[in-house]
C-alpha positions in Angstrom: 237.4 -64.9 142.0 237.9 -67.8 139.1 236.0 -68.9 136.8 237.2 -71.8 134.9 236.4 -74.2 132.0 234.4 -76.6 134.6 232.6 -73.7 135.8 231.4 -72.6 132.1 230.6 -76.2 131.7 228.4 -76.2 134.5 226.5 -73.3 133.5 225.9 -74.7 130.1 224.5 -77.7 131.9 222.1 -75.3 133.7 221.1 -73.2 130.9 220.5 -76.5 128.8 218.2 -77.3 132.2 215.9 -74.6 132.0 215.4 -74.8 128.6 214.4 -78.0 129.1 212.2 -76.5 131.7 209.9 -74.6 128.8 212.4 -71.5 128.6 212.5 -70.2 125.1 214.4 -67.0 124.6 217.6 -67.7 123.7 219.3 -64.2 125.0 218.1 -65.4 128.2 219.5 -68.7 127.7 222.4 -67.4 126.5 222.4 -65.2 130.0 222.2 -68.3 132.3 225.0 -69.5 130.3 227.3 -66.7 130.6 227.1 -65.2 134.1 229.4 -67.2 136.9 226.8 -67.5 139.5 229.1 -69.2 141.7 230.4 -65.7 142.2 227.1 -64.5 144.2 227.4 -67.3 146.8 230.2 -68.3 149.3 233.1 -70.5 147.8 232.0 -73.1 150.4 229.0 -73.7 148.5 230.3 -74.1 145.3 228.7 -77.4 144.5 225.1 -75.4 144.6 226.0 -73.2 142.4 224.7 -74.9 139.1 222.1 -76.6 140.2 218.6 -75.1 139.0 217.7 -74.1 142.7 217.3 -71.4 145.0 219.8 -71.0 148.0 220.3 -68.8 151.3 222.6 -66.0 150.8 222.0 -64.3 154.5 219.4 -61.7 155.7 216.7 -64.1 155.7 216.9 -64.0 151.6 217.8 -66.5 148.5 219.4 -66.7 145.3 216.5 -67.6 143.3 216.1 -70.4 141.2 217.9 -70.1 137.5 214.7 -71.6 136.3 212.8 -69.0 138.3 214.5 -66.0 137.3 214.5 -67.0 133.3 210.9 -67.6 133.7 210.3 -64.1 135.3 212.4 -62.5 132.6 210.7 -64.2 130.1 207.4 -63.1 131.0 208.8 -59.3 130.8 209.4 -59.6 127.4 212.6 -57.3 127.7 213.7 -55.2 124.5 217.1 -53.7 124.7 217.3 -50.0 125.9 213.9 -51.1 128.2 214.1 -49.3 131.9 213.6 -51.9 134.6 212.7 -51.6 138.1 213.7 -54.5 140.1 212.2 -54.7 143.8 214.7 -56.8 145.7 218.2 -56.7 144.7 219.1 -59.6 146.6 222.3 -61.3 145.3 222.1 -59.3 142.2 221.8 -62.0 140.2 218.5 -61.5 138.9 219.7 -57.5 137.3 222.7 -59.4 135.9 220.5 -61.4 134.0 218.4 -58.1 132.7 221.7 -56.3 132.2 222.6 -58.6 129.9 219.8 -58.7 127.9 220.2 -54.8 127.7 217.9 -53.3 129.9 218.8 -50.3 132.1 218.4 -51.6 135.8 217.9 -49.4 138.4 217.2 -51.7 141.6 216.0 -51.6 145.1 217.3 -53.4 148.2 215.4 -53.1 151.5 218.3 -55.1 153.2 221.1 -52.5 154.2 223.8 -55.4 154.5 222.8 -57.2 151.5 222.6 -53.4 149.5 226.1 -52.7 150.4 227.5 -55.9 149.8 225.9 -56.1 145.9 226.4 -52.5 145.0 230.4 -53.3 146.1 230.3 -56.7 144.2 228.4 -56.0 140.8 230.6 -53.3 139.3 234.3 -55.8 140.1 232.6 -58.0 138.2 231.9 -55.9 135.3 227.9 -55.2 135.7 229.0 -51.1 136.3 225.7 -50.0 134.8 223.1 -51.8 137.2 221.9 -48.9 139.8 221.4 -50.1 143.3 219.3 -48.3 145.7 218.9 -49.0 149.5 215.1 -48.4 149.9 211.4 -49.2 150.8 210.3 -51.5 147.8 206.9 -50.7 148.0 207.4 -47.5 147.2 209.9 -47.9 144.4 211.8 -45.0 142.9 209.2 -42.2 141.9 212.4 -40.4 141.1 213.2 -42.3 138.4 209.3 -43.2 136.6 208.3 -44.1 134.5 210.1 -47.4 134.0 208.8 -50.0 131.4 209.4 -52.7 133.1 209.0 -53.3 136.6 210.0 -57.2 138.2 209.1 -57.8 141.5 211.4 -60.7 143.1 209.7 -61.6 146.6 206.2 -62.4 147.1 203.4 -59.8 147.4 200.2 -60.0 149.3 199.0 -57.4 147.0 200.3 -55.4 144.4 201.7 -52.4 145.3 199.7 -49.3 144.4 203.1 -46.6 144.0 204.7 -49.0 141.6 201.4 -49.5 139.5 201.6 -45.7 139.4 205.2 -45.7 138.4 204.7 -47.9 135.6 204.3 -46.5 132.3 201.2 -47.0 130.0 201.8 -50.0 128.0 204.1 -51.3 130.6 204.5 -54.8 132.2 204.8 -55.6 136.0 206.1 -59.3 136.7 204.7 -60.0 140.4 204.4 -63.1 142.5 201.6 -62.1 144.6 199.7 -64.2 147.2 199.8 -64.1 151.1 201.7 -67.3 152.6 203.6 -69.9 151.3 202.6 -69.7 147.7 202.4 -66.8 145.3 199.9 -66.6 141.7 202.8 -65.0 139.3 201.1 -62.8 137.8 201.9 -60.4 134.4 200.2 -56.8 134.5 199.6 -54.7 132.0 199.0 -51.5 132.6 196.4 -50.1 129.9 195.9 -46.8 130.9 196.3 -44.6 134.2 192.7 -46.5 135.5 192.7 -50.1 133.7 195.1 -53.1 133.6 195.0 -56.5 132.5 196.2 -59.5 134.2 197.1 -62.7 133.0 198.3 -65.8 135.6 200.7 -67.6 135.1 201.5 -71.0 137.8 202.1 -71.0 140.9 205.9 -70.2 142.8 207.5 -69.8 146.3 208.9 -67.0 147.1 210.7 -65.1 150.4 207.7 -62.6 151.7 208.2 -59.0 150.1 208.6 -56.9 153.4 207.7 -52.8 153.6 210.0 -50.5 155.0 214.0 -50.8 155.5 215.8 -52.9 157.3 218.5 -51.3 159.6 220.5 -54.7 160.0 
């Protein structure tokens, strides 16, 4: 795998997109700016790579959006030590990005193709500390609650009832929820064990998030 002065280029052109976009934080920024995310997509479509949009990566599911995923991670407002549940590993691009801004990822992959696949690819190119899990996403990892974070990277119809449980008091939950096309992204608060706040924020599109494994 190379990554190369037109390639860091490229991804400064990005970052300097999304912040042009309404991205502020500049670790995340920084992120966008750092991570070769021509490495999580075939060499074939390299020219995709940097451009601030989502793209197939097999098994029905995307690389999201740059702008997408620094939006999300904005929202989480991530401090550095901060235990984050992601529900959908995907590419793995997404827990790069909260890896580098110090969080302690521990992510779940529904997908048992794309699960093998990232948990092979993220520790050859140095992201050794993101935990990959092949799993029902729904259901999370009650093993390893509470988290303070949790991101969900698909859309929901509804928000999951085992990851508000597995979310610790003061915690935030990033979810695109909504049934069809279009998700509501919602930030969740959780207040206490009985109480949460939600605040909306726009609207996003977003592969359905499916219960259960996949076997394929």
């Amino acid at each position: 795998m190379i990554d190369n002065y037109k390639h860091k280029g490229l991804r400064k052109k990005l970052a300097e997109t999304v912040r042009q976009k309404g991205i502020k934080d500049e670790a995340i920024l920084e992120a966008i700016a750092k991570i070769p995310r021509h490495f999580f997509m075939d060499s074939s479509f390299l020219e995709f790579a940097y451009q601030d949009k989502p793209f197939p990566i097999g098994s029905g599911q995307t690389i999201s959006q740059p702008y997408t995923v620094a939006f999300q991670t904005e929202l989480m407002e991530i401090k550095k030590g901060d235990k984050v549940l992601e529900v959908g590993t995907g590419s793995g691009y997404q827990a790069c990005v909260l890896a580098e801004l110090r969080a302690k990822v521990f992510s779940i992959e529904r997908q048992k193709k794309l699960y093998q696949r990232t948990k092979e690819f993220l520790p050859k190119i140095g992201y050794r500390s993101i935990k990959v899990f092949y799993g029902d996403g729904y259901k999370g990892l009650p093993a390893y609650q509470p988290f303070d974070k949790i991101i969900i990277t698909a859309g929901a119809p509804h928000v999951p009832e085992d990851l508000l449980k597995q979310l610790k008091i003061g915690g935030i939950m990033i979810i695109p929820e909504g049934k069809g096309g279009v998700q509501v992204m919602r930030k969740i608060t959780k207040i206490s064990e009985t109480e949460i706040e939600s605040e909306n924020h726009g609207t996003f599109r977003f592969v359905p998030l499916l219960e259960n494994k996949a076997d394929d």
